[in-house]
Residue, then its C-alpha position, 0 to 999 in steps of 0.5 A: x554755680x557750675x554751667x555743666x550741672x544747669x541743666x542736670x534736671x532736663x532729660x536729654x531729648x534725642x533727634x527722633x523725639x524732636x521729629x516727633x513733635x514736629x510731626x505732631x504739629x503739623x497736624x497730617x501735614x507731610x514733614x518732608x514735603x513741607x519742612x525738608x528743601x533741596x539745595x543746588x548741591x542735592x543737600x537736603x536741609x531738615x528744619x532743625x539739627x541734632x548733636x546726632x547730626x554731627x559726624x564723629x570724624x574730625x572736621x575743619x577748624x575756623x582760622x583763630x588768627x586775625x582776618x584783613x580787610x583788604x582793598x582793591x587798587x587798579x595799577x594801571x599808573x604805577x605813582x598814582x596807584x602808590x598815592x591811593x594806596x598810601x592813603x586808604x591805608x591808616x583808614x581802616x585798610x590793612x592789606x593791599x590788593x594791586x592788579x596789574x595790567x602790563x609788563x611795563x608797570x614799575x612795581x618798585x615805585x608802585x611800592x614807593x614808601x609803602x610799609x610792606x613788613x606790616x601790610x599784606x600784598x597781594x599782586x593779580x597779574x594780567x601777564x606772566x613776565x617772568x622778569x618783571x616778577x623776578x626783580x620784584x622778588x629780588x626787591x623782596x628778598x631780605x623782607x618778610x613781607x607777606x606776599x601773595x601773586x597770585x599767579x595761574x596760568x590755568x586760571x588765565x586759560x579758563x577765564x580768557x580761552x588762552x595761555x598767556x604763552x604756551x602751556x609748557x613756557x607758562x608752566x616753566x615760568x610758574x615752576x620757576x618762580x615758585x623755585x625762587x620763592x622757596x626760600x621764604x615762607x611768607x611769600x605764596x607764588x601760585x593762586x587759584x581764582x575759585x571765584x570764576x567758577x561761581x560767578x558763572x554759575x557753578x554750585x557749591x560742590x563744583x566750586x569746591x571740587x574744580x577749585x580742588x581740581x585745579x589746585x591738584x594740577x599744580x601739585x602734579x606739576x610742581x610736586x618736587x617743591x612744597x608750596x601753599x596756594x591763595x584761593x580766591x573765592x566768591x561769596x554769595x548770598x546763601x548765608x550758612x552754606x557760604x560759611x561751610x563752603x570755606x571751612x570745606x575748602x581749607x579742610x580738603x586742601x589740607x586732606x590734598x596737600x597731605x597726600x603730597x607730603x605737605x603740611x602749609x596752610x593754604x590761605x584764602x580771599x574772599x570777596x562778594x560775589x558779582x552774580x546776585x548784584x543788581x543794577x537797579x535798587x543797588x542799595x541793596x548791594x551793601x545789604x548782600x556784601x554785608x552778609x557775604x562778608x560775615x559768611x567769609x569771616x565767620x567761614x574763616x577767610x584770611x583776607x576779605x575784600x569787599x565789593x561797592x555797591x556799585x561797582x556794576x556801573x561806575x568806576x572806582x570813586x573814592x565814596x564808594x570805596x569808603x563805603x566798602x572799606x567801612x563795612x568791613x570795619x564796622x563788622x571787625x570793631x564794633x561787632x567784634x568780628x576781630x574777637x571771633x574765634x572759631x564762632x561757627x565750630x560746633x553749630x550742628x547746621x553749619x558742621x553737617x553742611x560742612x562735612x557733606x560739602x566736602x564729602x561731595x566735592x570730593x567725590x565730583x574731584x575724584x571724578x575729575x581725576x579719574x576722566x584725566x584732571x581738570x586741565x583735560x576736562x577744561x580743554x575739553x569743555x566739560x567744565x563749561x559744559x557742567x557750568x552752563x547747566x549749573x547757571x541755567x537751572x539757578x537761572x530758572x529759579x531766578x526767572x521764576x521768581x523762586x529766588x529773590x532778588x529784592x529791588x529786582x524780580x521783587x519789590x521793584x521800584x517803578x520810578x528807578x532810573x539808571x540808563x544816565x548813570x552807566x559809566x560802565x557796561x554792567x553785562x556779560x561782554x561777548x568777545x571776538x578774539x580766536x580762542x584756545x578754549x571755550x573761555x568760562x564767563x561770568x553772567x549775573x543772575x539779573x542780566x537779561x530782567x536789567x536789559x529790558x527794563x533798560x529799554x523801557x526806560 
């Protein structure tokens, strides 16, 4: 039997029809005071949604090809990390993500043995060495190694208040490099870290639209030379926004880079967002991650690596990792995660939050251009000042307990004890040092409840 003649016998019932009913079964109680909320972003949520919800316009479109599970390496000892490397990879890990701290890091033995023509890398440099990247490029040239480095200087400004050099040897470097990398289409040069911004706070809108913002600086600067940047992006727990807030992000990138002339896909990291984790109950954490990484896939993220669960406290150790690296696996093999393709297409909720997220952001971008970019606004303040507001109003509804954090502001075990396992400080950390800017700083949501209950202890 043909599906498309199934349901021939049912009217269709349209969006008025429903509302209707629903109103009838609320028996005088007010249909917008008691179903319709408001989200962060100034998104009305209704209780259901209709194919007249659906904007006619083409939207953005999921990724079809294959997502990888990354994991995190700390390159501090080149030949240790290359030996931890070499071993998570085989193990379920199919992309490597390598910070590197300083200049004096040998990225050619970091690379020792390592299958690179079949493991995506990616590289977050704390420096901007230009002949350290140099000769890893050259190491590179006859390969077709996916490579991502993830470079910004901008990004570095908002995070730590200062230019790794200066804004215009910075800016030369980066032009520089981004030159030497277009003869490969599989090498991405320039990074743009979305995930400072949320995990300071910042709603969905001004994630999308200061990560846009900041993307467009390098287009301005660079636009002689086409390239496709890597987004770094926070998820968190706010399921199905989570999910649009992706699509959006690769639509408005692809509708920016088109002004330009260009035509590469952007690709996006995702990785769990540091602001909902809590301290006590830390459980829990695999229970956020886990959904936060369903969000990026079905979103449509090209990389996800995943959070421990307790990585506000400890320092890496090789259980916790597993247990990271295993729910991704779990999500990718025996929930068929790898067999998604365009899963969230179609689904009216989810396609209208798209469309008015982006709508939105570009609306706040355009806003940002129109006062003298993102760059000026930054070193203004006026991003952190937005920031600021946007944490203390989530802040409040945490406060109030009017968003949940289980194990934390609800439910809280009175037996939990954690002041003997703090290997690392798990709060925001105030720093002394003369900066050029007011720095961007993350703060999680369960801080200050954490400190007390500390104390108490």
């Amino acid at each position: 039997m043909s599906e498309s003649h199934l349901f021939n016998e049912f009217p269709e019932v349209s969006s008025k029809q429903w509302k209707q009913k629903i109103q009838y079964d609320l028996k005088g109680a007010d249909y917008n005071e008691t179903l319709v909320w408001d989200s962060p972003e100034d998104i009305k949520v209704k209780p259901f949604y209709h194919a007249e919800d659906l904007v006619t316009s083409s939207g953005p479109s999921s990724k079809t090809k294959e997502w990888y599970i990354a994991q995190s390496i700390y390159a501090g000892d080149a030949g240790k990390a290359n030996i931890k490397a070499k071993e998570v990879v085989g193990k379920g890990v199919e992309s490597l993500v390598f910070t590197i701290p300083n200049e004096k890091i040998n990225l050619i033995d970091l690379l020792q043995d390592i299958d690179i023509e079949n493991i995506p890398l990616h590289f977050h440099f704390q420096h901007l060495d230009l002949g350290v990247i140099e000769k890893l490029l050259s190491h590179l040239k006859n390969s077709t190694a996916q490579i991502y480095l993830h470079l910004d200087p901008i990004g570095n400004l908002a995070r730590t208040g200062n230019w790794y050099h200066s804004m215009k040897e910075d800016f030369l470097a980066i032009e520089k490099l981004v030159e030497l990398t277009s003869f490969s289409k599989t090498i991405l040069p320039i990074g743009i870290d979305v995930s400072l911004y949320q995990n300071a706070g910042a709603n969905m809108t001004q994630q999308l639209a200061y990560g846009l913002a900041h993307a467009h600086e390098y287009l301005t600067n660079f636009q002689s030379i086409a390239f496709a940047p890597t987004f770094k992006v926070a998820v968190g727990g706010n399921y199905f926004f989570e999910i649009a807030k992706i699509k959006a992000l690769r639509w408005l990138w692809n509708t920016l880079s088109s002004e330009y002339g260009m035509d590469g896909d952007c690709h996006i990291m995702a990785i769990p967002s540091k602001r909902n984790k809590t301290l006590y109950d830390f459980n829990v954490n695999m229970l956020r991650t886990t959904s936060e990484s369903m969000s990026a896939i079905l979103g449509g993220a090209d990389t996800i690596c995943n959070l421990s669960y307790d990585a506000l406290y400890h320092k890496d150790n090789e259980f916790a990792e597993r247990i990271a690296k295993n729910q991704l696996v779990l999500l990718k093999e025996e929930s068929y995660f790898k067999e998604v393709s365009h899963a969230a297409e179609g689904a009216y909720y989810i396609e209208s939050l798209t469309h008015q997220l982006a709508e939105k952001a570009l609306d706040l971008f355009k806003q940002i251009e129109a006062s003298g970019g993102f760059l000026e606004a930054l070193t203004k303040g006026k991003i952190q000042q937005k920031l600021k507001e946007s944490a203390a109003k989530e802040q409040v509804l945490f406060d109030e307990n009017q968003t949940t954090l289980v194990g934390t502001n609800k439910f809280q075990n009175p037996d939990d004890r954690m002041n003997q396992d703090l290997e690392l400080y798990p709060f925001m950390k105030k720093r002394a040092e003369k900066t050029q800017i007011i720095p961007i700083i993350e703060k999680r949501l369960a801080e200050e409840l954490e400190q007390k209950r500390l104390d108490n202890e």
